[in-house]
mmCIF file of the C-alpha atoms, coordinates in Angstrom:
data_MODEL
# 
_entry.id   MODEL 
# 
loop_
_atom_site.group_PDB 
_atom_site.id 
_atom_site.type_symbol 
_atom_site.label_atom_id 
_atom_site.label_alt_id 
_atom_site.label_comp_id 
_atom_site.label_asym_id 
_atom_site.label_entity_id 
_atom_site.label_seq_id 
_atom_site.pdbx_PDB_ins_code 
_atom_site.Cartn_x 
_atom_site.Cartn_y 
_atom_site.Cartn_z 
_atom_site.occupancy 
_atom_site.B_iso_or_equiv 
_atom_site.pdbx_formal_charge 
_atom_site.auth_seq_id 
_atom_site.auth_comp_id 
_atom_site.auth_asym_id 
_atom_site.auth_atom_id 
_atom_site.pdbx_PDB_model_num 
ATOM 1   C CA . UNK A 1 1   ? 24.823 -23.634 -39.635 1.00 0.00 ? 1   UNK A CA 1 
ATOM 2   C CA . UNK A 1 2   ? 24.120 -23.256 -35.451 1.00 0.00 ? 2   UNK A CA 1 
ATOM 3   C CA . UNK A 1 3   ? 26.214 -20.556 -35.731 1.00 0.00 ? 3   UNK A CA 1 
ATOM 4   C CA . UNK A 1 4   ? 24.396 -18.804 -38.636 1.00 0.00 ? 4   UNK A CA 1 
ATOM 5   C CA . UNK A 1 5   ? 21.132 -19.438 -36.766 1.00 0.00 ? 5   UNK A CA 1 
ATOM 6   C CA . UNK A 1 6   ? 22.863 -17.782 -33.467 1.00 0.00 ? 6   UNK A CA 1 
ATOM 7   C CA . UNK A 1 7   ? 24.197 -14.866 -34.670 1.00 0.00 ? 7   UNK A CA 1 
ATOM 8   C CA . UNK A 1 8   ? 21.065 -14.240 -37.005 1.00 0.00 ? 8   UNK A CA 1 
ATOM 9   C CA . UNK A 1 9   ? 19.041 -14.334 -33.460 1.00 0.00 ? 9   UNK A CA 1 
ATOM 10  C CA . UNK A 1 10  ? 21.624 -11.995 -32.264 1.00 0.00 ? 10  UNK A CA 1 
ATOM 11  C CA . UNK A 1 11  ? 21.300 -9.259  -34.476 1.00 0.00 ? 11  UNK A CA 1 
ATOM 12  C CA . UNK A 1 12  ? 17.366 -9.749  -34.541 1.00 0.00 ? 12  UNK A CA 1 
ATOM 13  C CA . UNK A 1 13  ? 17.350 -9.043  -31.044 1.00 0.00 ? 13  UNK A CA 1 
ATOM 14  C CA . UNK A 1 14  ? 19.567 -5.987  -31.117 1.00 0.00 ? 14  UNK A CA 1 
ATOM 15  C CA . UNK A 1 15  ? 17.803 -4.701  -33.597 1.00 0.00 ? 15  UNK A CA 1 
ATOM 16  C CA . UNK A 1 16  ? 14.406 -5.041  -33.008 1.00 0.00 ? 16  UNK A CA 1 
ATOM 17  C CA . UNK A 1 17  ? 14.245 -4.117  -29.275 1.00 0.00 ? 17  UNK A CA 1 
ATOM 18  C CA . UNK A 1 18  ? 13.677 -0.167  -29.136 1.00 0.00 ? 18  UNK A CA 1 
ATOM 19  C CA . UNK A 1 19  ? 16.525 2.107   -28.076 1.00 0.00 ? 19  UNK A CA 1 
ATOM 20  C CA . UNK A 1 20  ? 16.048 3.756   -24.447 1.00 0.00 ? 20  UNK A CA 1 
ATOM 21  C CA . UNK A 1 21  ? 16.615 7.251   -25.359 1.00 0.00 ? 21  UNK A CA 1 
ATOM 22  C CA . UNK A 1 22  ? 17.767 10.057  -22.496 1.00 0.00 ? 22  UNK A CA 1 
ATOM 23  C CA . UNK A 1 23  ? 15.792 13.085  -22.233 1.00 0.00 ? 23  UNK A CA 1 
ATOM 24  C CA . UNK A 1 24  ? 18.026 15.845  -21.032 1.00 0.00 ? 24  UNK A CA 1 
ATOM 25  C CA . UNK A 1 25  ? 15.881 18.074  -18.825 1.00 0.00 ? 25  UNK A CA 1 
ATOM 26  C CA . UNK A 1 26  ? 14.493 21.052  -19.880 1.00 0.00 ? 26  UNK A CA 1 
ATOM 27  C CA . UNK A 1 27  ? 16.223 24.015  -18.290 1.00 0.00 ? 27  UNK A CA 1 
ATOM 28  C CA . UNK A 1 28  ? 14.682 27.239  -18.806 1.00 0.00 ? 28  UNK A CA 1 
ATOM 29  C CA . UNK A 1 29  ? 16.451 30.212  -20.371 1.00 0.00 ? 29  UNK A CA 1 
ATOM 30  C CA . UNK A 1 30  ? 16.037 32.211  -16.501 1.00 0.00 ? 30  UNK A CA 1 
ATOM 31  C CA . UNK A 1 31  ? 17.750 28.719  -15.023 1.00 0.00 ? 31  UNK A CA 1 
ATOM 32  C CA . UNK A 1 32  ? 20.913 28.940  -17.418 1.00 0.00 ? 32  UNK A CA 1 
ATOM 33  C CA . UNK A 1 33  ? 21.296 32.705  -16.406 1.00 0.00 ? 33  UNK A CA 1 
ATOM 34  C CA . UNK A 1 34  ? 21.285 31.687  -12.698 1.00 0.00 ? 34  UNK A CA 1 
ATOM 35  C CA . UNK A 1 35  ? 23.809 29.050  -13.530 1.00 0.00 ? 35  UNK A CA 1 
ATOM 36  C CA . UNK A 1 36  ? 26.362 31.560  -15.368 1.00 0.00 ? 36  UNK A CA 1 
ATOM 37  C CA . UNK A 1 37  ? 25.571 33.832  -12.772 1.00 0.00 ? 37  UNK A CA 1 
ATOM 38  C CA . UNK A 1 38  ? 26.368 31.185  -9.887  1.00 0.00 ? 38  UNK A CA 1 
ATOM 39  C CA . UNK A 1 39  ? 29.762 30.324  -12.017 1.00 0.00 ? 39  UNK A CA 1 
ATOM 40  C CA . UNK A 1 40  ? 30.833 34.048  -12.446 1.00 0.00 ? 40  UNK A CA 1 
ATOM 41  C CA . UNK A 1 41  ? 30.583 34.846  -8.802  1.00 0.00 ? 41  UNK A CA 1 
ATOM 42  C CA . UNK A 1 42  ? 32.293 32.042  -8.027  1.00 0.00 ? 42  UNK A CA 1 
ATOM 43  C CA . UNK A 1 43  ? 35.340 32.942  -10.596 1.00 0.00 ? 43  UNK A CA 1 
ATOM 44  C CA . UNK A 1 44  ? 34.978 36.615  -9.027  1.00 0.00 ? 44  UNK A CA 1 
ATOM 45  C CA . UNK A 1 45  ? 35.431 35.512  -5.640  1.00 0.00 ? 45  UNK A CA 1 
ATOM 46  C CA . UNK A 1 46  ? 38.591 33.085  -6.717  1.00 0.00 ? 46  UNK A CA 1 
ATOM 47  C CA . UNK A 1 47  ? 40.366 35.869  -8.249  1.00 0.00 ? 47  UNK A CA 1 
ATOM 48  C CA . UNK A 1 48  ? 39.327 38.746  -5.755  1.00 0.00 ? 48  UNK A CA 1 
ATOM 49  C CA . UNK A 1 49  ? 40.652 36.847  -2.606  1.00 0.00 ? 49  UNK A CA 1 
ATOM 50  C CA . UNK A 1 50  ? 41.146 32.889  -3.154  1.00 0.00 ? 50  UNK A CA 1 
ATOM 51  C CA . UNK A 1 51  ? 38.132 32.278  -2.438  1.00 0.00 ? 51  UNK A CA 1 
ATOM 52  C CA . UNK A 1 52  ? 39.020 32.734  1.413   1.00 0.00 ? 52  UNK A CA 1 
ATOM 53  C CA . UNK A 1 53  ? 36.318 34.459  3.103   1.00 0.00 ? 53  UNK A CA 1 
ATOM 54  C CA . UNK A 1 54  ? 38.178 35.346  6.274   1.00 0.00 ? 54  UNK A CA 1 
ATOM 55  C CA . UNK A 1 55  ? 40.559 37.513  4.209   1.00 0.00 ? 55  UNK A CA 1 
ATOM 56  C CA . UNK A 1 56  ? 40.489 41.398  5.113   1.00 0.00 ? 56  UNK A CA 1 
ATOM 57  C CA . UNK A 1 57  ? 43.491 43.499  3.233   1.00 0.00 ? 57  UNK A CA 1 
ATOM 58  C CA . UNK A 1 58  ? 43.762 46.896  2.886   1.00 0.00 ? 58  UNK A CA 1 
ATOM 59  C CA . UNK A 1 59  ? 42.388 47.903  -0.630  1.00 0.00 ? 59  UNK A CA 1 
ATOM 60  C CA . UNK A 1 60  ? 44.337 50.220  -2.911  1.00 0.00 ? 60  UNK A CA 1 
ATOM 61  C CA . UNK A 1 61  ? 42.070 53.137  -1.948  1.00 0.00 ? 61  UNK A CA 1 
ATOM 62  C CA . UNK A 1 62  ? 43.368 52.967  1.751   1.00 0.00 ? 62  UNK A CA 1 
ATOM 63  C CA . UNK A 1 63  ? 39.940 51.215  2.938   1.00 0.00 ? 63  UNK A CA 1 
ATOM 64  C CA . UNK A 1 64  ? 39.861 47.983  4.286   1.00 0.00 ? 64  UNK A CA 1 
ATOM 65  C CA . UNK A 1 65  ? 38.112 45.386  1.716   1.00 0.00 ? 65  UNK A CA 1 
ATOM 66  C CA . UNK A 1 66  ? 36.863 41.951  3.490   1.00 0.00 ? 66  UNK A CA 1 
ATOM 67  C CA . UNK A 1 67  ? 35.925 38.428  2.431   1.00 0.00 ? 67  UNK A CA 1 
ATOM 68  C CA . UNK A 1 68  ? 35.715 36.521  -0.739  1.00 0.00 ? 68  UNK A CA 1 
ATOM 69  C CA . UNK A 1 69  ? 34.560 38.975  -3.199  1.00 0.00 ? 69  UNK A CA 1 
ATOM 70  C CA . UNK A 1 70  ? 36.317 41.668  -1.001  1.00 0.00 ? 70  UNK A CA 1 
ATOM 71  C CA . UNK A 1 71  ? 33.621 44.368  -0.455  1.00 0.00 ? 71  UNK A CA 1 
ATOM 72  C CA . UNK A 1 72  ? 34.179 47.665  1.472   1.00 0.00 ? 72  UNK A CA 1 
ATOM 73  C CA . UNK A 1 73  ? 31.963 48.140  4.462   1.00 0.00 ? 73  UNK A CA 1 
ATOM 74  C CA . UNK A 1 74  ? 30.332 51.069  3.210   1.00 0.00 ? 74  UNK A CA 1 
ATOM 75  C CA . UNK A 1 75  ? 29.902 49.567  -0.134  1.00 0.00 ? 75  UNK A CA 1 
ATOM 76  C CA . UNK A 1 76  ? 28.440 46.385  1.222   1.00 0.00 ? 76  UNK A CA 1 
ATOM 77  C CA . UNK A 1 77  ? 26.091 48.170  3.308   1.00 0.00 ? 77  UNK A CA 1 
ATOM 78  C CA . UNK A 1 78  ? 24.335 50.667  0.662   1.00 0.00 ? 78  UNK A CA 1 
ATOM 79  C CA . UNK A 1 79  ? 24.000 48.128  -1.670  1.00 0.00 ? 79  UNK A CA 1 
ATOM 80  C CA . UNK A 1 80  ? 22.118 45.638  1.204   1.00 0.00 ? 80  UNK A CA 1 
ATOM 81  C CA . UNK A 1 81  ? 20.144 48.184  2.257   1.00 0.00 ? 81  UNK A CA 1 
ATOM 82  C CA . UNK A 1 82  ? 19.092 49.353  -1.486  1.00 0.00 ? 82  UNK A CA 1 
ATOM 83  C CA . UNK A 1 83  ? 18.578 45.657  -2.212  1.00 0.00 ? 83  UNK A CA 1 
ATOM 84  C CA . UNK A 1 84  ? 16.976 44.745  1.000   1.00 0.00 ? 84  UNK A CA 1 
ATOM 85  C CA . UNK A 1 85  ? 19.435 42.044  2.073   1.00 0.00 ? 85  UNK A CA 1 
ATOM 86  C CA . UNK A 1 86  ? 20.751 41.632  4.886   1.00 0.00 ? 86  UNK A CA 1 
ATOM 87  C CA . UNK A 1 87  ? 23.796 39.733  5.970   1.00 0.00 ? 87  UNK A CA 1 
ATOM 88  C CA . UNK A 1 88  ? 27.156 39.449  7.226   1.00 0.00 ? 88  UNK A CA 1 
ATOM 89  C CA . UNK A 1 89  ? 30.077 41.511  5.373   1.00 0.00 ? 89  UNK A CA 1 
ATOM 90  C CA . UNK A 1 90  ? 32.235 39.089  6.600   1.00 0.00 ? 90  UNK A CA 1 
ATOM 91  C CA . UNK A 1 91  ? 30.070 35.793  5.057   1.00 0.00 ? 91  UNK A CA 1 
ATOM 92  C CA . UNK A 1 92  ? 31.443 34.778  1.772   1.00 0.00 ? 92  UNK A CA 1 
ATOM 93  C CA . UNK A 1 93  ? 27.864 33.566  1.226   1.00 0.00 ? 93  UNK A CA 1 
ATOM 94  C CA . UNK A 1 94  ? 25.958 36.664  1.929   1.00 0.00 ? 94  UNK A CA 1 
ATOM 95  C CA . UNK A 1 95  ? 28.691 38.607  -0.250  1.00 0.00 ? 95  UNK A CA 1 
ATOM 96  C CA . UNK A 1 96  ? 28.397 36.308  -3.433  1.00 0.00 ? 96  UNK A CA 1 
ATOM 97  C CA . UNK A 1 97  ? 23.909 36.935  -3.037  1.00 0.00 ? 97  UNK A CA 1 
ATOM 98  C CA . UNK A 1 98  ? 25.069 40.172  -2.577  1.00 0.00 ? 98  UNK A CA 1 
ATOM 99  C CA . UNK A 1 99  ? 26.666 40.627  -5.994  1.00 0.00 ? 99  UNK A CA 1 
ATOM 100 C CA . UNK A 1 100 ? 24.379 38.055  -7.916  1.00 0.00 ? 100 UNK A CA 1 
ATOM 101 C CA . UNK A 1 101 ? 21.863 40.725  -6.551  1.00 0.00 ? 101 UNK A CA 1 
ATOM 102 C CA . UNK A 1 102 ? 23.170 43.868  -7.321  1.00 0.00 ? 102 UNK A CA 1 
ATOM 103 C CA . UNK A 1 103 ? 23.882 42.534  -11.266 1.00 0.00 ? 103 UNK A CA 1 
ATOM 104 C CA . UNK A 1 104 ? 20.217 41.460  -11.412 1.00 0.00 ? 104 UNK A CA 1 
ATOM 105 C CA . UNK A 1 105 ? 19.846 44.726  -10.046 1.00 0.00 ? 105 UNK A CA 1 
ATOM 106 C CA . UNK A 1 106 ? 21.911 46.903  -12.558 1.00 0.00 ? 106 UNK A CA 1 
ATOM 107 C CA . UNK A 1 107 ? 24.479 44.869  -14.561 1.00 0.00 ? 107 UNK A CA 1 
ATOM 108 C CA . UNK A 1 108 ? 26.612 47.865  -14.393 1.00 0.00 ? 108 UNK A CA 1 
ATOM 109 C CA . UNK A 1 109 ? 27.534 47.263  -11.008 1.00 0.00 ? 109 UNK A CA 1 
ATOM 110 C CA . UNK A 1 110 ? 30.318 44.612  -12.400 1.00 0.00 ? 110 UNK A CA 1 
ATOM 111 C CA . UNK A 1 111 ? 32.065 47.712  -12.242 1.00 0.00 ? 111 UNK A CA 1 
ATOM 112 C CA . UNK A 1 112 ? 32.962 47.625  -8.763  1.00 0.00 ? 112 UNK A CA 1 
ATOM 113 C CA . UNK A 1 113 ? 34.970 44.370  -9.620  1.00 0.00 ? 113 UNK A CA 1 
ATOM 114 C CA . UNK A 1 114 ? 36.860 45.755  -12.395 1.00 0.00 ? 114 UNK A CA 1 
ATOM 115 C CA . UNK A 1 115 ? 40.056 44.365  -12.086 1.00 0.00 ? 115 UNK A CA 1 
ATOM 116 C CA . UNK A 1 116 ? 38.969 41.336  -11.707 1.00 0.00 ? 116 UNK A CA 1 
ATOM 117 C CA . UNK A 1 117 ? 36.581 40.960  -14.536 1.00 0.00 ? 117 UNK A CA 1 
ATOM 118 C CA . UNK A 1 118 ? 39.031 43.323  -17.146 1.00 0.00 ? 118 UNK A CA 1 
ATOM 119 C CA . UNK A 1 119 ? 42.508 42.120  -16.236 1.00 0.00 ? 119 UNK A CA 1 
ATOM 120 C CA . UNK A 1 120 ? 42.351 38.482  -14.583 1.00 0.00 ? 120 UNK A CA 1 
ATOM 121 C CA . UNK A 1 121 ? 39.902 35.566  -15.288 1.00 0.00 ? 121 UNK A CA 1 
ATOM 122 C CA . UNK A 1 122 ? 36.359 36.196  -14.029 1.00 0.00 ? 122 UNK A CA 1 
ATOM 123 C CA . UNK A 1 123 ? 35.348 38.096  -17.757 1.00 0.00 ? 123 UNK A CA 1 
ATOM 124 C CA . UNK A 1 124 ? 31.662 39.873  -17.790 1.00 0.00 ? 124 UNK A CA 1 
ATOM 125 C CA . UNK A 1 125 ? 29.008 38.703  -16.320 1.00 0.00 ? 125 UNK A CA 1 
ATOM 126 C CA . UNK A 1 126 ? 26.173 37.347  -18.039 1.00 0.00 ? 126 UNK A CA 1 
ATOM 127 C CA . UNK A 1 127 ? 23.639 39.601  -19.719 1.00 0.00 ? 127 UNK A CA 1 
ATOM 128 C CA . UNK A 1 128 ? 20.172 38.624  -18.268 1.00 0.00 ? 128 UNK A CA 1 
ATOM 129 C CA . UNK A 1 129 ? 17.240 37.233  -20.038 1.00 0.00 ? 129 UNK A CA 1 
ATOM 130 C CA . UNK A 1 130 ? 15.431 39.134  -21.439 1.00 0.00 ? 130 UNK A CA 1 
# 
């Protein structure tokens, strides 16, 4: 009979204390872009260069392409200038700002990436909120 008495406090006690429940936090529609964004630059630098910023190759096109996301210096340039960065072409940092930037800017510009987005693993980039 103890052992009724025990086990009937038990399950009173589980079941009558209130469940803690988690509250994800909110995240707004403009924070989950920014997150996809961050996550398809850093797939687009991975399969442009490694991810290794101090990488400089000579591109296809005979011009030399440098860092992670492996930008042309004239390329790199215009697009700072029209976007009013500023940076170092060399800075795997300033290049992935640079390209979060310019798809903000014009999500066309995933063109200039298009191997890497058509035939290897970064895909599109996310469409902005609207």
């Amino acid at each position: 009979m103890k052992k009724f008495y025990i086990l009937a406090l038990i399950l009173w006690t589980v079941f009558s204390i209130p469940a803690a429940k988690a509250q994800a936090p909110q995240i707004s529609a403009q924070q989950q872009y920014d997150m996809a964004l961050d996550q398809w630059v850093d797939r687009l630098a991975h399969d442009e260069s490694g991810s290794r910023q101090s990488l400089i190759v000579v591109d296809t096109d005979g011009n030399l392409a440098y860092s992670c996301l492996q930008f042309h210096y004239g390329t790199f340039v215009s697009y700072s200038r029209k976007l009013g960065l500023k940076g170092e072409i060399g800075s795997c940092a300033d290049q992935k700002q640079l390209a979060k930037t310019m798809i903000r800017d014009d999500y066309s510009n995933w063109t200039n990436w298009y191997n890497s987005v058509k035939h290897k693993t970064a895909g599109m980039p996310p469409l902005p909120v609207k």
